[in-house]
FIDRENKOL-226262 format. One record per residue (C-alpha): residue number from 1; chain; x, y, z. Coordinates in nm, 2 decimals, padded with zeros to 4 digits. Last residue first. Layout:
NUM;A;X;Y;Z
...
//
This chain:
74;A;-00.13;-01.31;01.13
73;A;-00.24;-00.99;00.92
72;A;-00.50;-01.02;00.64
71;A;-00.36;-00.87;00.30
70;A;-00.27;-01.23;00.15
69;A;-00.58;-01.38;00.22
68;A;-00.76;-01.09;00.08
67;A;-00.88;-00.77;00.20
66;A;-01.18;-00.59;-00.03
65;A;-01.09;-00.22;-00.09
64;A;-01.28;00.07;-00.10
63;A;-01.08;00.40;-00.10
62;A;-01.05;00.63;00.20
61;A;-00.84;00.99;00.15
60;A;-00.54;01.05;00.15
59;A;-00.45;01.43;-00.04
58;A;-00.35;01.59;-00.38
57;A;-00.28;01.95;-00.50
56;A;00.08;01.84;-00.53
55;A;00.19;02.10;-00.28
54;A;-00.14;01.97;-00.04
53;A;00.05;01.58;-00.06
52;A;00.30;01.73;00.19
51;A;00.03;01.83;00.44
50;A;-00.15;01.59;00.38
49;A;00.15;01.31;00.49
48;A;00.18;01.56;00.77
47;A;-00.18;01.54;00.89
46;A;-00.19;01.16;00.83
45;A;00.09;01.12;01.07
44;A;00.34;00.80;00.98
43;A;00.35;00.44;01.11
42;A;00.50;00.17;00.84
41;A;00.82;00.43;00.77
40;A;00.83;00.41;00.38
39;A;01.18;00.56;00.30
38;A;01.04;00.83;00.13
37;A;00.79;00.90;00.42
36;A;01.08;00.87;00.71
35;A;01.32;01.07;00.48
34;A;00.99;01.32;00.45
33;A;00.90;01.31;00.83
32;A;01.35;01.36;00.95
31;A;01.30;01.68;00.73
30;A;01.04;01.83;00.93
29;A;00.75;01.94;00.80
28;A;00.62;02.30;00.70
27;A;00.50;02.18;00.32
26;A;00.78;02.44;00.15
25;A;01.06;02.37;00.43
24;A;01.02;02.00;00.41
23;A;01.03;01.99;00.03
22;A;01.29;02.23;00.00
21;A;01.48;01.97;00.27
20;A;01.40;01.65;00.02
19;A;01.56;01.80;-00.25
18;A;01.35;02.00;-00.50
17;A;01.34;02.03;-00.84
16;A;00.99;02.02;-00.93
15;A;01.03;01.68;-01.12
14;A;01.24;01.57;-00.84
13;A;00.94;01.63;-00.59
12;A;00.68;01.51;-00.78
11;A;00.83;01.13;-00.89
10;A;00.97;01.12;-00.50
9;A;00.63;01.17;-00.42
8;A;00.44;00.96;-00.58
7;A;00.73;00.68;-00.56
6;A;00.67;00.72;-00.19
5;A;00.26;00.71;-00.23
4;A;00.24;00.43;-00.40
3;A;00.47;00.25;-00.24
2;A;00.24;00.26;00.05
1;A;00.00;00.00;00.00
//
């Protein structure tokens, strides 16, 4: 589930330019929260993720999904 959203990102922020540090200043995060994000820390704050996702004009939000045998934890 999340390497969509880490290759998202990295894709957007080295098309704009930025390292990860302009893209911590310009979303108002740390820069230890974007290494964590890009690296794909399992626990992360949804504010922050939004936060960083609002420079893309994107955000989370729920989709449907229906868990399978391999996506049930155990």
């Amino acid at each position: 589930m999340k390497e969509p959203l880490i290759g998202f990102i990295k894709e957007r922020r080295c098309a704009m330019g930025l390292t990860q540090k302009d893209l911590a200043d310009r979303a108002g995060v740390g820069l230890r929260f974007i290494r964590d994000l890009e690296q794909g820390k399992s626990s992360l704050r949804l504010d922050k993720v939004n936060q960083v996702l609002a420079l893309f004009g994107h955000r989370m939000e729920p989709v449907a999904f229906r868990m399978g045998v391999d996506d049930e934890e155990g």
